[in-house]
PAKOLLUM-510719 format. One line per 2 residues: number of its first residue (from 1); their letters; for each residue x, y, z of N, C-alpha, C. Coordinates in steps of 0.2 Angstrom, whole numbers. Example, Ala and Ser with C-alpha at 12.3 -4.5 7.8 and 13.67 -1.06 7.14 Angstrom:
2
1	as	66,-28,39,62,-22,39,66,-16,39 ~ 64,-11,35,68,-5,36,64,0,39
This chain:
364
1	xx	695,495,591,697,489,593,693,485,597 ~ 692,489,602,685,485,609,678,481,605
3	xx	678,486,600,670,485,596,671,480,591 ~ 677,478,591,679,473,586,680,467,589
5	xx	682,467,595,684,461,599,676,458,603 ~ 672,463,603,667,462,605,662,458,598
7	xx	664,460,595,660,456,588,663,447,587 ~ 667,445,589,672,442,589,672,437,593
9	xx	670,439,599,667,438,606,661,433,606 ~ 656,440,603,650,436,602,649,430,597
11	xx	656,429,593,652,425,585,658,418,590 ~ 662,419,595,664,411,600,657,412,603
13	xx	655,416,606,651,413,613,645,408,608 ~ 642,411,602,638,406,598,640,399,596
15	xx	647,400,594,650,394,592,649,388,597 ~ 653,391,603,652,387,609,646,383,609
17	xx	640,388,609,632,388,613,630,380,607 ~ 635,383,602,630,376,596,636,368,597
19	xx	642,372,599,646,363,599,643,361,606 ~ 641,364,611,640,360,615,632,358,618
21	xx	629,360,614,620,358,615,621,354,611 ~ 624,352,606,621,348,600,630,344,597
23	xx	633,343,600,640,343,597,638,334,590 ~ 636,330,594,637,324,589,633,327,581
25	xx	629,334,579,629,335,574,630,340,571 ~ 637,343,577,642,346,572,646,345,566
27	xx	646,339,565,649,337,559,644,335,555 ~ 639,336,554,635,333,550,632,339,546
29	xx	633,344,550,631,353,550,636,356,544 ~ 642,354,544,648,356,539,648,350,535
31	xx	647,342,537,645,339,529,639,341,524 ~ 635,343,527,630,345,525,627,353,521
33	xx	634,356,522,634,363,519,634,363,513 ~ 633,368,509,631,372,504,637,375,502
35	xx	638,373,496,642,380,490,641,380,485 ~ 642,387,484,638,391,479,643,397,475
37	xx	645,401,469,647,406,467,647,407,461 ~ 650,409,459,652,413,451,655,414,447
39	xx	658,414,441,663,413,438,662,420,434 ~ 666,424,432,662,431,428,669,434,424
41	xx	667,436,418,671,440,415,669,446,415 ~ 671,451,415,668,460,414,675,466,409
43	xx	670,465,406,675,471,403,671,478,403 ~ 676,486,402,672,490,403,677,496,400
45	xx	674,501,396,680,505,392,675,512,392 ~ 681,516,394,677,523,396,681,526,389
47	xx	677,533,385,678,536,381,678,542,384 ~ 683,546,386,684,549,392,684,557,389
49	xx	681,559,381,682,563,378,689,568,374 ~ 688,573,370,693,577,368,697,578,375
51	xx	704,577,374,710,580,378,710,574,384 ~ 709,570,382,708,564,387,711,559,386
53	xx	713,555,388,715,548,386,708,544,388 ~ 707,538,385,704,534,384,704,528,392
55	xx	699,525,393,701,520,400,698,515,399 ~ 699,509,404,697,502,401,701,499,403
57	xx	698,492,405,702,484,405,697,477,405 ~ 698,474,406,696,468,405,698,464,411
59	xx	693,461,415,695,455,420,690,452,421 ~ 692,445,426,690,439,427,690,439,435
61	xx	683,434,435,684,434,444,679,427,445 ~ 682,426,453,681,420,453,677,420,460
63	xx	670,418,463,667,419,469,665,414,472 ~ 667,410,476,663,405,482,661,408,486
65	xx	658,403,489,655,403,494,651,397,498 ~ 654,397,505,651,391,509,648,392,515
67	xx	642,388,515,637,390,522,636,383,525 ~ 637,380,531,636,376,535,627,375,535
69	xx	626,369,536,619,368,539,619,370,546 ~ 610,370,548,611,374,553,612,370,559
71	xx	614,369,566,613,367,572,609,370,578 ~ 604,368,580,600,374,584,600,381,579
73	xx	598,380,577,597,390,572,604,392,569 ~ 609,389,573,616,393,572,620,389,567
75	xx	623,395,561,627,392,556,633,394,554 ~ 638,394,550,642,397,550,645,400,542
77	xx	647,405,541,645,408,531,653,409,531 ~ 654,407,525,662,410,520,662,412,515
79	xx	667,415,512,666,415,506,672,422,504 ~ 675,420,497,680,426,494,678,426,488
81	xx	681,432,485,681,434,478,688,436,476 ~ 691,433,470,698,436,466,699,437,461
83	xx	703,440,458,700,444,451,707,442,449 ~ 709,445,442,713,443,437,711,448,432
85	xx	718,451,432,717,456,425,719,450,418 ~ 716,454,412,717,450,408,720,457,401
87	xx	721,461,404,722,468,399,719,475,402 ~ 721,479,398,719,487,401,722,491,395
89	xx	718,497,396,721,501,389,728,507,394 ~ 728,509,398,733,512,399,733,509,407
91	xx	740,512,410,741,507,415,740,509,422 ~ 739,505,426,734,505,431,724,509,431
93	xx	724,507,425,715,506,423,714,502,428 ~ 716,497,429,712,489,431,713,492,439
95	xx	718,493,441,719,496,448,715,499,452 ~ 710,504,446,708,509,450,700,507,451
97	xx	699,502,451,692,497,452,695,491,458 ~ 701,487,456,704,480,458,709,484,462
99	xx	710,484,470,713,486,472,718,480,477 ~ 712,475,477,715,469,479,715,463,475
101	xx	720,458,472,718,452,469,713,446,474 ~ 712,449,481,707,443,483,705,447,489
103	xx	698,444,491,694,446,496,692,441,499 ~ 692,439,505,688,435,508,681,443,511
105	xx	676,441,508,672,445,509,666,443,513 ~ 665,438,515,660,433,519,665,430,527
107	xx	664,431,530,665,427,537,662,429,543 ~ 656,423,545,651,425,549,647,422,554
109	xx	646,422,559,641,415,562,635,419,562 ~ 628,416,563,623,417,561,619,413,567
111	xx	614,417,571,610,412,573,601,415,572 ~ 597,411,572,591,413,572,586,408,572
113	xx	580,412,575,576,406,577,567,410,571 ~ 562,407,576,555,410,571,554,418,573
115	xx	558,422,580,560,429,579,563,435,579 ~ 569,432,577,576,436,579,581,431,575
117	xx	585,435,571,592,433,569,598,439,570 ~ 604,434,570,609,438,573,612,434,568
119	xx	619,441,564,624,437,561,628,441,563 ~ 635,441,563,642,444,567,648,440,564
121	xx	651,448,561,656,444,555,654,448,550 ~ 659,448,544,660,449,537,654,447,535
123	xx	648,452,532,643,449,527,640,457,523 ~ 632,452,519,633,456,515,626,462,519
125	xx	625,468,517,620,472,520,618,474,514 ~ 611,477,514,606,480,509,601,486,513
127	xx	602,490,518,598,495,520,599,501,515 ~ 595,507,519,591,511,513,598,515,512
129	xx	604,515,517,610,520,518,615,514,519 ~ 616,509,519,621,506,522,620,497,515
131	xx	627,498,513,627,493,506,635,492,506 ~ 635,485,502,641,485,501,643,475,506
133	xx	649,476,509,650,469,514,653,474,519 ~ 650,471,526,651,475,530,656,472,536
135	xx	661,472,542,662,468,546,658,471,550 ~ 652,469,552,648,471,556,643,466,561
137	xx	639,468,565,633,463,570,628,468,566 ~ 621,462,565,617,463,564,611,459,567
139	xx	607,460,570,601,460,575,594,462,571 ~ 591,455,568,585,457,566,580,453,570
141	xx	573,458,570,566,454,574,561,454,570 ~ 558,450,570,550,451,567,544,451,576
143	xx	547,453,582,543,453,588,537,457,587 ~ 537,461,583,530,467,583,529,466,577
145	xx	521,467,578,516,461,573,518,467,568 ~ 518,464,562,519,467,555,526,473,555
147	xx	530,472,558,537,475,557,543,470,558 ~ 546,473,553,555,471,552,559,475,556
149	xx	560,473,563,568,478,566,572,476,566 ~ 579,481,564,585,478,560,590,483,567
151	xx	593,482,569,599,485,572,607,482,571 ~ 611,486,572,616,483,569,621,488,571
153	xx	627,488,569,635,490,571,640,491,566 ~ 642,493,563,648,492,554,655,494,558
155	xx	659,491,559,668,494,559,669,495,552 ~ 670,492,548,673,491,541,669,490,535
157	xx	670,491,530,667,490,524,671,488,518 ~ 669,486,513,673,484,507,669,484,502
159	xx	670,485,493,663,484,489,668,477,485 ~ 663,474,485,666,467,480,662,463,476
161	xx	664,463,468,658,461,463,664,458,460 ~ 659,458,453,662,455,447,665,460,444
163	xx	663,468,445,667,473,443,672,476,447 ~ 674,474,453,679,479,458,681,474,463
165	xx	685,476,464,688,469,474,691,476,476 ~ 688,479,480,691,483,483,692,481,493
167	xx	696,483,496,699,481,503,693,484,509 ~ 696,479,513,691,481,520,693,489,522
169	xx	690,494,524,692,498,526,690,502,532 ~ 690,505,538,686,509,541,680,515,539
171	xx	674,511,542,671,517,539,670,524,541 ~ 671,524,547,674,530,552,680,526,556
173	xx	681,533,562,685,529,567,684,523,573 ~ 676,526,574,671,524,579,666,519,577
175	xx	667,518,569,662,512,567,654,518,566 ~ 648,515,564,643,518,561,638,512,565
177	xx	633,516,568,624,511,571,622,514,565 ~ 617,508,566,607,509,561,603,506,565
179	xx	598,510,564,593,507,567,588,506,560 ~ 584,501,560,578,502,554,573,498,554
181	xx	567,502,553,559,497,554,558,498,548 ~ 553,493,546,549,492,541,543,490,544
183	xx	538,494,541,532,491,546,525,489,539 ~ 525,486,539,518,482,534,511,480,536
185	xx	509,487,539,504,483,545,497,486,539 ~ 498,490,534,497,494,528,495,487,523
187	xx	487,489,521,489,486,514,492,488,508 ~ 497,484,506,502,485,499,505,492,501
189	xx	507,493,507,511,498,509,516,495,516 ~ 523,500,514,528,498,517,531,504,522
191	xx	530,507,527,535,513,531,540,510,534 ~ 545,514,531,554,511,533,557,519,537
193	xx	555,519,543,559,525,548,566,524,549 ~ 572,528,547,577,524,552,580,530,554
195	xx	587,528,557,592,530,561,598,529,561 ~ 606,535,557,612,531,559,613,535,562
197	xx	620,533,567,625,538,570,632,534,568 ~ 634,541,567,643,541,566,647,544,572
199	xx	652,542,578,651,544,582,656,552,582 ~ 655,557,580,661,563,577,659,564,572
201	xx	654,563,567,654,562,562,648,564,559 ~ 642,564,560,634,565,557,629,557,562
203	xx	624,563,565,619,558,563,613,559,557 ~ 609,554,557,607,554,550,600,551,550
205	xx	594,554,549,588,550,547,584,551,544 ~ 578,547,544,575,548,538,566,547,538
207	xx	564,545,534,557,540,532,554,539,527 ~ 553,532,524,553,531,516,544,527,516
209	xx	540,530,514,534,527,512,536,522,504 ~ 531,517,505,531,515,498,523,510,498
211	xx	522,513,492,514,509,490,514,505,484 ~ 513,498,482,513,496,477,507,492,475
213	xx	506,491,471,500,487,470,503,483,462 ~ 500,477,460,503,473,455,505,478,446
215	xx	500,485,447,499,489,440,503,497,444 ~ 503,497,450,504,505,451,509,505,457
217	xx	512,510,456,518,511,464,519,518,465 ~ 521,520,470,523,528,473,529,528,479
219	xx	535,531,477,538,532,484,538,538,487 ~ 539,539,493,539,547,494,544,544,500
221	xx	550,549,501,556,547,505,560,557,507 ~ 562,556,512,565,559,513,571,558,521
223	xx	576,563,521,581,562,526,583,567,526 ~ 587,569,532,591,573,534,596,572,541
225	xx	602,575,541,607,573,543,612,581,550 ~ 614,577,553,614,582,560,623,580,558
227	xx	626,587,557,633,585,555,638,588,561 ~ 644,583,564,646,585,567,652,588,568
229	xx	657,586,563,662,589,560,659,598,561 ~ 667,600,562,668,607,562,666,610,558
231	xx	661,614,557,657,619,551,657,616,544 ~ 656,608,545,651,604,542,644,605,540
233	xx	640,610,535,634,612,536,629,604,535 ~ 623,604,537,617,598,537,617,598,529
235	xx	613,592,529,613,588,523,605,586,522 ~ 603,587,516,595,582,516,597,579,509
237	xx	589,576,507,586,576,502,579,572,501 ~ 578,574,497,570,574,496,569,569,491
239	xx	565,563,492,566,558,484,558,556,481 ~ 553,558,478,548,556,475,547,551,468
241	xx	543,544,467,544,540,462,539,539,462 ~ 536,537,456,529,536,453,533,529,447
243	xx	528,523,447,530,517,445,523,513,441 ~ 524,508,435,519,508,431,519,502,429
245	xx	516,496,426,517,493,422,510,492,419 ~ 512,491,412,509,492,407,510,489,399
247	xx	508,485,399,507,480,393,515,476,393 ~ 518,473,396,522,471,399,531,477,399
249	xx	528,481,399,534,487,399,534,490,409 ~ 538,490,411,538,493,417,543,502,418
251	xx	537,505,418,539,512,418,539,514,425 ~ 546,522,426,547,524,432,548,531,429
253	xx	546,536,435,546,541,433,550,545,440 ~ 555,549,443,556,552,449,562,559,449
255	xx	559,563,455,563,568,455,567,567,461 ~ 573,570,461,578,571,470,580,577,470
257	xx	579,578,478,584,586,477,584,588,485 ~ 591,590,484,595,591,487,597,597,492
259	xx	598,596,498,598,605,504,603,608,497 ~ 602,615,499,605,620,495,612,623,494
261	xx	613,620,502,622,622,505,627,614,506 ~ 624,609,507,627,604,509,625,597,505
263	xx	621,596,499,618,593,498,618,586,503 ~ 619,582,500,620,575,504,623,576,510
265	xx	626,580,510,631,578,515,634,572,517 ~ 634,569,523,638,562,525,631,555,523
267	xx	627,557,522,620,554,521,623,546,517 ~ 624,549,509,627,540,505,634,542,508
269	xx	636,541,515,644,539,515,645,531,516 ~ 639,528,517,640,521,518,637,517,512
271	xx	633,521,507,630,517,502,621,520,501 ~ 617,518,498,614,523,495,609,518,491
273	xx	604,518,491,599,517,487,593,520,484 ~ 596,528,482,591,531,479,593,533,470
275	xx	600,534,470,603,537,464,600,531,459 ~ 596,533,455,595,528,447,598,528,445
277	xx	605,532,445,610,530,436,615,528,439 ~ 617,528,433,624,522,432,630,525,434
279	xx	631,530,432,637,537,432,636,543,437 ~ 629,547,435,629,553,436,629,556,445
281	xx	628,551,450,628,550,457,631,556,460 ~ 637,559,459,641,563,462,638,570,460
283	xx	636,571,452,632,577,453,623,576,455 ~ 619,569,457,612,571,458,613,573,467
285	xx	620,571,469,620,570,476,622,580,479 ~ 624,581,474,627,589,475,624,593,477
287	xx	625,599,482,621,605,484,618,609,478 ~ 612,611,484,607,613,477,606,610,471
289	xx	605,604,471,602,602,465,597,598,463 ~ 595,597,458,588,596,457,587,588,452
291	xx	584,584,452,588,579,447,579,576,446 ~ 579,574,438,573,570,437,573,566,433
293	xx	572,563,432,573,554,428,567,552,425 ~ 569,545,421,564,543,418,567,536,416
295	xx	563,529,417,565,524,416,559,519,414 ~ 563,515,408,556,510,405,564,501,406
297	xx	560,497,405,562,491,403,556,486,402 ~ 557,484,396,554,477,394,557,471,391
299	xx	554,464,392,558,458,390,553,455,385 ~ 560,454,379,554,449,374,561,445,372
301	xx	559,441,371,562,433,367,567,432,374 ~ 566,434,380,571,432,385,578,437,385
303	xx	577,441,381,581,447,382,578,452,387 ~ 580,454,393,579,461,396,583,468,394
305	xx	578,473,391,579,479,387,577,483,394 ~ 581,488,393,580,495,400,584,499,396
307	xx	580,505,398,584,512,396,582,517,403 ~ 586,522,402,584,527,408,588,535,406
309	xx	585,540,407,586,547,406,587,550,413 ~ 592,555,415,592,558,420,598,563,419
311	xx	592,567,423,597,576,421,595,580,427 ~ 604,582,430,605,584,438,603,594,436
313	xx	603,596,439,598,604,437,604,605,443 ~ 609,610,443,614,612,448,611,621,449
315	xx	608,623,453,604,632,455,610,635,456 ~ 617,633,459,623,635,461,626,638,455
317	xx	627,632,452,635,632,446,628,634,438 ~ 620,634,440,618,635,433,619,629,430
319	xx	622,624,430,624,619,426,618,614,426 ~ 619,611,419,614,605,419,619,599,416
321	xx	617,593,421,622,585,416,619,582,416 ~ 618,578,412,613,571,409,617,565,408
323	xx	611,560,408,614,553,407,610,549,404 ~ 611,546,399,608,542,394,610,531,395
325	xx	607,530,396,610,524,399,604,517,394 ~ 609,514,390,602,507,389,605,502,389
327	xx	601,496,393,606,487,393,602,484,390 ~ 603,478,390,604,471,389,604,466,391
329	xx	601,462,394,603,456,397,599,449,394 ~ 604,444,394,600,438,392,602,431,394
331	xx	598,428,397,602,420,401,602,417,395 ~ 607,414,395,608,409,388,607,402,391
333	xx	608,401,397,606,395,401,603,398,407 ~ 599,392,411,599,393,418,605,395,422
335	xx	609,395,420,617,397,425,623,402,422 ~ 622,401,414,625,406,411,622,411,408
337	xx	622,418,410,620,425,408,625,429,405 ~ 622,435,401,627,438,397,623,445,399
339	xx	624,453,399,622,459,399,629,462,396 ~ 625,468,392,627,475,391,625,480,393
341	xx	630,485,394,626,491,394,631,498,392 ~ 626,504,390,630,510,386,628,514,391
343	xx	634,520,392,630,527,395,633,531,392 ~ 629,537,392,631,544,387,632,549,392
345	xx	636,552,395,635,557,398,635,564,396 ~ 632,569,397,631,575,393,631,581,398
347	xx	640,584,400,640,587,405,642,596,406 ~ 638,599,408,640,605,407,648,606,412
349	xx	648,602,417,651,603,424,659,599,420 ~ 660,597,416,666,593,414,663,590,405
351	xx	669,589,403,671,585,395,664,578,395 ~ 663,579,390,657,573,387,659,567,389
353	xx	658,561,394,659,556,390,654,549,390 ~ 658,541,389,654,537,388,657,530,390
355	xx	654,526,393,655,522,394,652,514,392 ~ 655,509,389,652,502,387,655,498,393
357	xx	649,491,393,651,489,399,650,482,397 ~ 651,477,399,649,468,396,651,465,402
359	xx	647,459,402,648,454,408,647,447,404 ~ 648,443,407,647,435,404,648,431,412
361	xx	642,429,414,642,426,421,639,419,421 ~ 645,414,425,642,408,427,639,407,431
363	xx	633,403,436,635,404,442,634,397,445 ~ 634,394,451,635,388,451,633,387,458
């Protein structure tokens, strides 16, 4: 509660700092704001195999969003999302995605200048472990030449899209830090070092090289986690990618794998940006195993085509599961977009299944 009144704290003492340096163009700061959002349909139907019932529904969601002009650097962001079922094949499908009909998922003051931004409040995050909407402070610098330092604080979380509204939640008891550099001092090379801590919970770190050039890319990434929970065993993983483009097709090729007794452990508890597939997550992230993949997409006549292969190797259970995944996407206007996509799961560790997905997006 202290660390939440202190976030709280900070986003008046800015408020203040901008009505009163600048008050006669506070009103000119909110006539002058920006909105923006989304209108979406999604439907999605699981084929849940022999002995199974079948899953799936269909719904609609609606996303604003408004952002203040700035005042001295300082502005201030909103914004909700609210869904509507429209159907479901058996009941509480829709539920187990839609947990809420509406989210206020944006509310935030922001201030930043040529180096340093600070935003405090509900927004959205994209680190290498930490994803989703956060109620969180975040503290970025560009002070040292050719890096990005990101520092920050998370109480709460929630994931909210076109497919789910799910509710703000605790992410521990004590809230989650990060710390995260990106340093670019490298030609066409990027080293991203970082740092969480959970306070009772695991710390966690890592470091993710990445080289790209217009034709070729390579990541080489790894992590490892200090768990503190009661005979909680440590957690890594190991992540290598190789990336291509070639006659306008874009190829990816990577392997993961995981400590032998804990795999991930608390590593994706906040969010994740290594797993490539659509499904199979829970077993690439599992102890002792071994996962490799393979991904192409190309677009012609303004349609984008992607497929991807991945198959998790479990040294524990023997077992092997796969996922076969290929979409779709094509803007039919500047503003109106449509995507499909299929996956096949093929699993020793449970029943076959598969799932179709569709979207029709406005945005505005």
């Amino acid at each position: 509660m202290k660390k939440q009144l202190s976030i709280i704290a900070s986003a008046l003492v800015l408020t203040s700092s901008a009505v009163y340096a600048d008050s006669k163009n506070v009103d000119e700061a909110f006539k002058n704001g920006k909105v923006s959002g989304d209108i979406s349909v999604h439907t999605q139907s699981w084929d849940n195999g022999a002995g199974n019932k079948d899953a799936g529904f269909t719904a609609g969601t609606i996303g604003v969003n408004y952002s203040t002009d700035s005042v001295n650097g300082i502005s201030a962001n909103a914004g909700f999302r609210a869904g509507h079922k429209f159907g479901e094949k058996e009941n509480d499908d829709y539920k187990g995605d839609f947990e809420q009909n509406s989210v206020m998922n944006v509310a935030n003051i922001s201030y930043s200048n040529d180096l340093v931004s600070i935003t405090a409040g509900r927004q959205e995050i994209d680190l290498e472990w930490l994803g989703d909407f956060n109620e969180a402070i975040v503290v970025a610098t560009t002070a040292i030449p050719s890096t990005t330092l990101v520092a920050g604080y998370t109480s709460r979380q929630a994931a909210v899209g076109g497919d789910e509204l799910k509710k703000f939640a605790d992410v521990t008891k004590d809230g989650a830090y990060v710390v995260d550099a990106k340093f670019e001092g490298v030609e066409n090379t990027v080293l991203n070092p970082y740092f969480y801590s959970a306070k009772d919970v695991a710390d966690f770190y890592g470091i993710k090289a990445d080289f790209d050039t217009d034709a070729f890319g390579v990541t080489a990434h790894y992590a490892t986690s200090n768990e503190k929970v009661a005979n909680a065993k440590d957690g890594s993983i190991m992540h290598f990618e190789a990336r291509a483009a070639v006659a306008g097709f874009a190829f990816a090729a990577g392997y993961i794998d995981t400590d032998k007794d804990a795999g991930v452990a608390s590593i994706s508890a906040f969010g994740d940006n290594v797993d490539p597939t659509e499904e199979l997550g829970d077993y690439v992230y599992a102890a002792n195993t071994s996962t490799i993949y393979a991904s192409a997409a190309y677009t012609i006549a303004d349609v984008e085509l992607s497929a991807l292969y991945a198959k998790a190797e479990n040294d524990t259970t023997n077992k092997e599961d796969s996922e076969v995944t290929v979409g779709a996407a094509y803007g039919i206007t500047d503003s109106l977009s449509a995507d499909v996509m299929y996956t096949d799961l093929s699993l020793d560790s449970d029943v076959d299944k598969s799932k179709l997905v569709a979207n029709l997006t406005f945005e505005f």
